[in-house]
C-alpha positions in Angstrom: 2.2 45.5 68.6 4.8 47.7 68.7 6.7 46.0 71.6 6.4 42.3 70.8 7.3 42.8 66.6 10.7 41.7 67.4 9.3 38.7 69.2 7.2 37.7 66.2 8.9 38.7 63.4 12.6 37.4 64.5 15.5 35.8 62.7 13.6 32.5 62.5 10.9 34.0 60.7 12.6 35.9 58.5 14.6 33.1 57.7 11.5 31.6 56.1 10.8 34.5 54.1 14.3 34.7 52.3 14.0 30.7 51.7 10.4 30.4 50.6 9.1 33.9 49.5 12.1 35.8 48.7 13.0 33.5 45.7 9.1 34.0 44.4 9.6 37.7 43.9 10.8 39.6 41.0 13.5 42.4 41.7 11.4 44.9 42.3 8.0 43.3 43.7 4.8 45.5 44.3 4.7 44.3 48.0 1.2 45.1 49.8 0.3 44.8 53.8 -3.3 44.3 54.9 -4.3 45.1 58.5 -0.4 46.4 58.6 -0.8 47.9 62.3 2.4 50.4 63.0 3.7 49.6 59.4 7.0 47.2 61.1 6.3 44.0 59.1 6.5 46.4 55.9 9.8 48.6 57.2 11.3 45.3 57.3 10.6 43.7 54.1 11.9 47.2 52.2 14.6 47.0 54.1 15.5 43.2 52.4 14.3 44.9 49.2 14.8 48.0 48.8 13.5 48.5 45.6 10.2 47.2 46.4 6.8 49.5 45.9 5.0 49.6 49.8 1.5 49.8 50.3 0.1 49.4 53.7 -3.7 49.7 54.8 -5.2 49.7 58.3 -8.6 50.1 60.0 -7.4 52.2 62.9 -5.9 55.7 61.9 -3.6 55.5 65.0 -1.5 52.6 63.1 -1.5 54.8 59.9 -0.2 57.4 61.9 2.6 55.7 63.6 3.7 53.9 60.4 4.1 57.6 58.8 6.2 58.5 61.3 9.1 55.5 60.6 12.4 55.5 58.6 11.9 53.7 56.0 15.1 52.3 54.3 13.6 52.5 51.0 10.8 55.1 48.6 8.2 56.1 51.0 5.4 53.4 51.2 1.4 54.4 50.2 0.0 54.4 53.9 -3.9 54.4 54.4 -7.4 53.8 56.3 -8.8 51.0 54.5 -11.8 49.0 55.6 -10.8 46.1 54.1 -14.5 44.3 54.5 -16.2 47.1 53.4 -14.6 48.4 50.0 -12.2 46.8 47.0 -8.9 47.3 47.0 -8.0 50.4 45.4 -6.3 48.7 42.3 -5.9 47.1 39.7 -6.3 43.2 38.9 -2.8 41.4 38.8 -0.6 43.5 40.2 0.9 42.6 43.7 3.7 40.5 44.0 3.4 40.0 48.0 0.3 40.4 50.2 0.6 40.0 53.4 -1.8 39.3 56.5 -1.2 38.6 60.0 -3.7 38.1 62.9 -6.4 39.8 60.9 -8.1 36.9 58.5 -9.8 35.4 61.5 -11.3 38.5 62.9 -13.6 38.4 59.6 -17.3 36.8 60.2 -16.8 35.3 56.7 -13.1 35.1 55.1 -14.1 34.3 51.2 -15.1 37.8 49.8 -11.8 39.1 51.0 -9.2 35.8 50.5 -10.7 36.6 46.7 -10.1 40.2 46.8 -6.6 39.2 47.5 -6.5 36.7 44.4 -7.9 39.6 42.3 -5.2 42.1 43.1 -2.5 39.5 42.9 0.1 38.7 39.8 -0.1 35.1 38.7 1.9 33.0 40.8 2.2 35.9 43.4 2.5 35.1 46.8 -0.1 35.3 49.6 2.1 35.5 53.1 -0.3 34.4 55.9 0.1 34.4 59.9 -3.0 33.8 62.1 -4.1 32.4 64.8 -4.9 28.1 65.4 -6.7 26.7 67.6 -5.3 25.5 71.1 -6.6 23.4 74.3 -8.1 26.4 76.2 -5.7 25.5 79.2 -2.6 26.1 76.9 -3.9 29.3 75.8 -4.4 30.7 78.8 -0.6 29.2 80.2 0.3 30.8 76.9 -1.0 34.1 77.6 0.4 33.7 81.2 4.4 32.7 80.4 4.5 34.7 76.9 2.9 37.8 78.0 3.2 38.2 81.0 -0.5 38.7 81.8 -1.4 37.7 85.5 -4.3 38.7 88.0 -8.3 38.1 87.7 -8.5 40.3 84.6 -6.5 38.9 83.2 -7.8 35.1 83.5 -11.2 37.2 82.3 -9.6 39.0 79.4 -8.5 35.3 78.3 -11.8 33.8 78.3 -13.2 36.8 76.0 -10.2 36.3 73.7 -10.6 32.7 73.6 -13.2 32.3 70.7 -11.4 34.6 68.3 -8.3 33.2 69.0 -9.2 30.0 68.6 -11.6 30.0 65.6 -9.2 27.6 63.3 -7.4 25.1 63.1 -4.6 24.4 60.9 -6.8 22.3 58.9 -9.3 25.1 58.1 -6.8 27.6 57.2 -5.6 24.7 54.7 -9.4 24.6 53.1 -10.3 28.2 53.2 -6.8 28.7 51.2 -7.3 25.9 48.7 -11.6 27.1 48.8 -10.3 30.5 47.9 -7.8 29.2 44.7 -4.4 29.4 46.5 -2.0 26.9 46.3 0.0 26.1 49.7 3.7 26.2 48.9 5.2 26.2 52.6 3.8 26.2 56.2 5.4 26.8 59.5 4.6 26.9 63.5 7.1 29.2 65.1 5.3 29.9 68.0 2.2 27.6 69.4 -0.4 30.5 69.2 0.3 31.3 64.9 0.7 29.3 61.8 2.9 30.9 58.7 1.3 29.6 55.3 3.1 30.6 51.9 1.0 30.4 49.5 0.5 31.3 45.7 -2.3 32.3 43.6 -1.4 29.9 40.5 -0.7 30.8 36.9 -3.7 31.0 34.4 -4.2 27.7 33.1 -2.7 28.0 29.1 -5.4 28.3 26.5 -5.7 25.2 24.0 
């Protein structure tokens, strides 16, 4: 993860996050990363905004770990072991302004519970940053796996096949319809690589009372 974050976090993708989820954010945004791995992703949204309040939850204690040990251009984020299926979010309705997920959602047996624990902790019109996985012709993910990283020899070809059904759970439309299903509202959507598909979406404002 460590070696390919410049790969898929590069200038093209951040130059969808300062057109369609910068400008959604107040000036100092409570910014929160689930499944954030070595803690890169967050390290490089601080450093656009500096003023931003980090949190950062992982699984694997090894990630927490590593993302303690960066510079971060900003406050010191909240790093911790979270298992994100298995208990709430530890706060508060309403009160992220950026959630972020990347190649975690589809790991999940079942999506919902957690797509609306992400509504819950999120400020009305906040936004919900996701990049996962979509489905491809099982020829092109194995060339992909071959040309992109580098991976050649029998186990390889094996590790593939035993990738394959994760990887290739959804497709774009699904991701579309567990959004809407789970009250987000689709805002922008981009393919940078073949593999991924960014969706920026927001959880809408309450609906004004008569």
């Amino acid at each position: 993860m460590v070696a390919t974050h410049p790969d898929r976090y590069g200038d093209d993708y951040w130059a969808i996050f300062a057109a369609h989820v910068a400008p959604l954010l107040p000036s100092r945004p409570v910014v929160m990363d689930l499944g954030c791995g070595p803690g890169l992703f967050l390290r490089d949204v601080q450093a656009r905004c500096e003023s931003a309040t980090i949190y950062g939850y992982d699984v694997t204690p090894a990630m927490i770990a590593h993302a303690r040990q960066l510079s971060w251009p900003g406050a010191p984020p909240t790093l911790a072991v979270h298992d994100l299926v298995a208990q709430p979010l530890p706060h508060p309705s309403g009160v992220a302004h950026l959630v972020g997920m990347s190649s975690v959602l589809h790991v999940l047996d079942e999506p919902l519970p957690l797509l609306a624990e992400i509504r819950r902790v999120l400020a009305p019109g906040g936004v919900f940053l996701l990049n996962d996985w979509i489905r491809q012709p099982l020829a092109a993910y194995l060339a992909w796996r071959r040309e992109q990283m580098g991976e050649t020899g029998p186990e390889s070809v094996r590790r593939g096949f035993r990738l394959f059904p994760a990887h290739n759970k959804y497709t774009t439309g699904d991701w579309r319809w567990l959004l809407a299903e789970a009250g987000f509202v689709i805002r922008h959507e981009a393919q940078l690589r073949a593999s991924h598909r960014i969706f920026v979406t927001t959880r809408p404002p309450a609906p004004a009372r008569p």
